[in-house]
C-alpha positions in Angstrom: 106.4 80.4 122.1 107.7 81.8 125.1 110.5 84.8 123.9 112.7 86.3 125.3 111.9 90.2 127.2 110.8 92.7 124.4 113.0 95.8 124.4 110.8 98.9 124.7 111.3 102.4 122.8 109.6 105.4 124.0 107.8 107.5 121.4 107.9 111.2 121.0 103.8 110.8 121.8 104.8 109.3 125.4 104.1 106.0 124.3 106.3 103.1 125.4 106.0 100.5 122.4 107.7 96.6 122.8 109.5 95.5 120.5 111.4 92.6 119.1 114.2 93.0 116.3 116.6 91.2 114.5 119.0 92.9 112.4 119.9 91.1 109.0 119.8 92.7 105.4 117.6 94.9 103.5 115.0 95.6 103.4 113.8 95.0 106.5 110.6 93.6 106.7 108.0 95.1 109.6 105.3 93.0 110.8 101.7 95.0 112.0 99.5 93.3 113.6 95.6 92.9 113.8 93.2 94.7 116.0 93.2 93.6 119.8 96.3 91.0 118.7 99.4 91.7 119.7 103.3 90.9 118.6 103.3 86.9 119.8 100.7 86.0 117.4 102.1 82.3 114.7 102.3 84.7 112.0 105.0 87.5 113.6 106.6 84.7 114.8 107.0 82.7 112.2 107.7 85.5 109.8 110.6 86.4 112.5 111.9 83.3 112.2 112.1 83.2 108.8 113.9 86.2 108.4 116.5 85.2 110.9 117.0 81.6 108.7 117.5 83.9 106.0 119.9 86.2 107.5 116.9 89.5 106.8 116.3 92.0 109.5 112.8 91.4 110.7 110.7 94.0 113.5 107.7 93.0 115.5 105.4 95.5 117.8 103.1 96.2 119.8 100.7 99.0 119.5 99.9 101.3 122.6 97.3 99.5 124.5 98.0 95.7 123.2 100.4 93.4 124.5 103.6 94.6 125.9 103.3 98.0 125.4 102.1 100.9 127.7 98.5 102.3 127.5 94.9 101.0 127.1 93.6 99.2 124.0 90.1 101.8 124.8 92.2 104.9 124.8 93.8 104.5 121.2 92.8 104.7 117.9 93.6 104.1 114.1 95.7 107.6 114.1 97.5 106.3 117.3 98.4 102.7 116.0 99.5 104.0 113.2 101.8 106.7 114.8 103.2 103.6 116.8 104.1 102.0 113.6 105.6 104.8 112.2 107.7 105.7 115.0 109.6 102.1 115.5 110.0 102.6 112.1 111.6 105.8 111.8 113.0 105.0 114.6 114.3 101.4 114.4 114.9 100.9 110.7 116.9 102.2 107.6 115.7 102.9 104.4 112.9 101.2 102.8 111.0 98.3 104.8 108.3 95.9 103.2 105.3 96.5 105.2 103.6 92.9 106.5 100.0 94.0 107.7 97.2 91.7 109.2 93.8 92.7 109.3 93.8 96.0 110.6 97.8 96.1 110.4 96.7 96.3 106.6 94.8 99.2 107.0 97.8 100.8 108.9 100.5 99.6 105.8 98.2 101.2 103.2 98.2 104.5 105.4 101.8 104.4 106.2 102.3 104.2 102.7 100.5 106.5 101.7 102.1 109.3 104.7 105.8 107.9 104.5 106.0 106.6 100.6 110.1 106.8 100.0 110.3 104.8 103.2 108.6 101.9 101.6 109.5 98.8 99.8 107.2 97.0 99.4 103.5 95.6 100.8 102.0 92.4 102.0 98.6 92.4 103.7 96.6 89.3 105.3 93.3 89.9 105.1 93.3 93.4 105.2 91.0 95.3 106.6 90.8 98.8 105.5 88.6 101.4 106.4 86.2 98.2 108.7 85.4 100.7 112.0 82.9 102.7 108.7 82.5 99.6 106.8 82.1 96.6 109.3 81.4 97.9 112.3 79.5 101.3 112.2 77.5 100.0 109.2 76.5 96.7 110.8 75.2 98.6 114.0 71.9 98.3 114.8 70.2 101.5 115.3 70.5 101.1 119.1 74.0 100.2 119.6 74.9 103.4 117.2 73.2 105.3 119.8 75.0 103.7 122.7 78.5 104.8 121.2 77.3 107.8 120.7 76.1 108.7 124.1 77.9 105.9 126.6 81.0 106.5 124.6 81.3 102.8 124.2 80.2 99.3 123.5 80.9 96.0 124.2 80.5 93.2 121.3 81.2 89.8 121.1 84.7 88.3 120.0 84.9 84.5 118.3 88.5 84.8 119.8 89.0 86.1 124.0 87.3 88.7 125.7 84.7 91.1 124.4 85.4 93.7 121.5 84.6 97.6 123.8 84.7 99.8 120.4 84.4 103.3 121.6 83.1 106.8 119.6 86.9 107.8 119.2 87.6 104.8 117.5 84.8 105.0 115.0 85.2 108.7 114.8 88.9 108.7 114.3 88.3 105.8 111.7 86.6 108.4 109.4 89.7 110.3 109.5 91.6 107.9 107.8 89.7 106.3 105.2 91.8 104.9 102.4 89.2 103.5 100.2 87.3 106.9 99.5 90.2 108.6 97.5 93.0 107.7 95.3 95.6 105.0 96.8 98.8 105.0 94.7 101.2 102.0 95.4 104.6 102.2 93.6 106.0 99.7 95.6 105.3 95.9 95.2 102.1 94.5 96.3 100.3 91.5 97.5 97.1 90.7 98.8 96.6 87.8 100.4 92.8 86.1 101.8 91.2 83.4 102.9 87.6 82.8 101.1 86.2 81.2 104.4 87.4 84.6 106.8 84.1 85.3 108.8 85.5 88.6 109.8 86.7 89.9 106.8 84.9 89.3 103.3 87.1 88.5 100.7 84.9 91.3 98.7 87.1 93.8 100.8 90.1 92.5 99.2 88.6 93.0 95.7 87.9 95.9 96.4 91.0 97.3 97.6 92.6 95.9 94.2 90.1 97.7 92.5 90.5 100.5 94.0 94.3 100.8 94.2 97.1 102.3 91.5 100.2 100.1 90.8 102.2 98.9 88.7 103.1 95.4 90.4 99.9 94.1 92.5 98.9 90.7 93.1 95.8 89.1 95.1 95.7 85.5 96.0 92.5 83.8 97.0 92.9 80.7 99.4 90.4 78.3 99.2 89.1 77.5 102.7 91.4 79.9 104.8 89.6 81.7 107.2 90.8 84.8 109.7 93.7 83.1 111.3 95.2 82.4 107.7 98.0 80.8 110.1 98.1 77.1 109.2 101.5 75.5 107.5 100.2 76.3 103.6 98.9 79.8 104.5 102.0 80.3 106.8 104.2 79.3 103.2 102.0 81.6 101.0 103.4 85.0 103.3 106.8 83.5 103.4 106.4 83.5 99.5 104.8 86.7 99.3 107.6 88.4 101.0 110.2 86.7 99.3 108.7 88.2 95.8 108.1 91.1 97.1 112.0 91.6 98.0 113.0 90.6 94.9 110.5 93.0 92.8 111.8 95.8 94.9 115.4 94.8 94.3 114.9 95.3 90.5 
């Protein structure tokens, strides 16, 4: 989908984020997006245009270092990413949003939510990936790429999508920082988990585990047969749409 030019906002960090928004009704819903993806992505689309059918306000980003926005994807980190998120959205937005995270942009919901709780709504992840620089990919390292991390600062690993993954020691260090599945996660807000049993780069034993491991009074997980990663076909694409839509009305009560 070719869009139109992003509008940019410049972040007290001296970041220069990209950003698409359409105003609508409350609450807003604010999509964040996977690691390495970046705002034009079927989902944020989609999702963007659903809101605008529906006459919602709707906000799509771009971290520092992907897409549109200023900086290089091997100088940030979890802490950054998420101080991009919650910039735009102190920024941008008015009162409580419903957080839409994919992948790792559901590891940044649960830790916005957990930082910024009265300006939340609501949550819906896609395949969520908390905590996966420990979990994924420090504790699937062999014993020699842990040491090339450590001591080149870097490494480069295969992607199933474009070019190569470079995970650097400030990623996996700053991951450790920001662990939400080693102490108490409390979510008053509205929750649901969505994933795809078939996602080769998430298990959906993650997702169990985060509703294991979470507090709230109104959380949901739904297994999808088949989906993988992408979770982006027409059905999965309908199953966020619902998501969000029950979500809004929970929070409305």
């Amino acid at each position: 989908m070719t869009d139109a030019q992003p509008s940019y906002l410049n972040t007290d960090g001296g970041r220069r984020i990209a950003y698409h928004q359409s105003h609508g009704d409350g609450p807003g819903a604010v999509f964040l997006g996977g690691f390495m993806s970046d705002m034009q992505g079927t989902k944020a689309v989609h999702l963007e245009a659903q809101a605008r059918a529906r006459g919602h306000a709707f906000l799509r980003f771009d971290y520092s270092g992907h897409g549109a926005s200023s900086g290089a994807f091997t100088d940030g980190c979890i802490s950054d990413w998420a101080a991009d998120a919650m910039a735009v959205i102190e920024a941008l937005t008015q009162g409580p949003q419903i957080l839409v995270g994919s992948s790792m942009g559901g590891w940044i919901a649960l830790l916005i939510a957990r930082l910024t709780p009265a300006r939340i709504a609501g949550l819906v992840t896609i395949a969520a990936a908390p905590d996966f620089t420990e979990d994924s990919m420090w504790a699937g390292f062999t014993a020699a790429q842990r040491a090339e991390v450590m001591e080149a600062g870097q490494i480069s690993l295969p992607s199933d999508y474009d070019a190569p993954y470079t995970i650097t020691r400030k990623l996996i260090e700053n991951g450790r920082q920001n662990l939400v599945l080693r102490s108490p996660l409390n979510l008053p807000v509205p929750v649901r988990f969505l994933q795809g049993t078939a996602d080769k780069d998430v298990d959906m034993g993650v997702s169990l585990s985060l509703l294991e491991h979470a507090r709230g009074p109104d959380m949901r997980l739904t297994l999808v047969a088949g989906a993988d990663h992408r979770f982006s076909d027409a059905a999965c694409l309908g199953l966020i749409d619902d998501a969000i839509t029950e979500v809004r009305a929970s929070a409305a009560r």
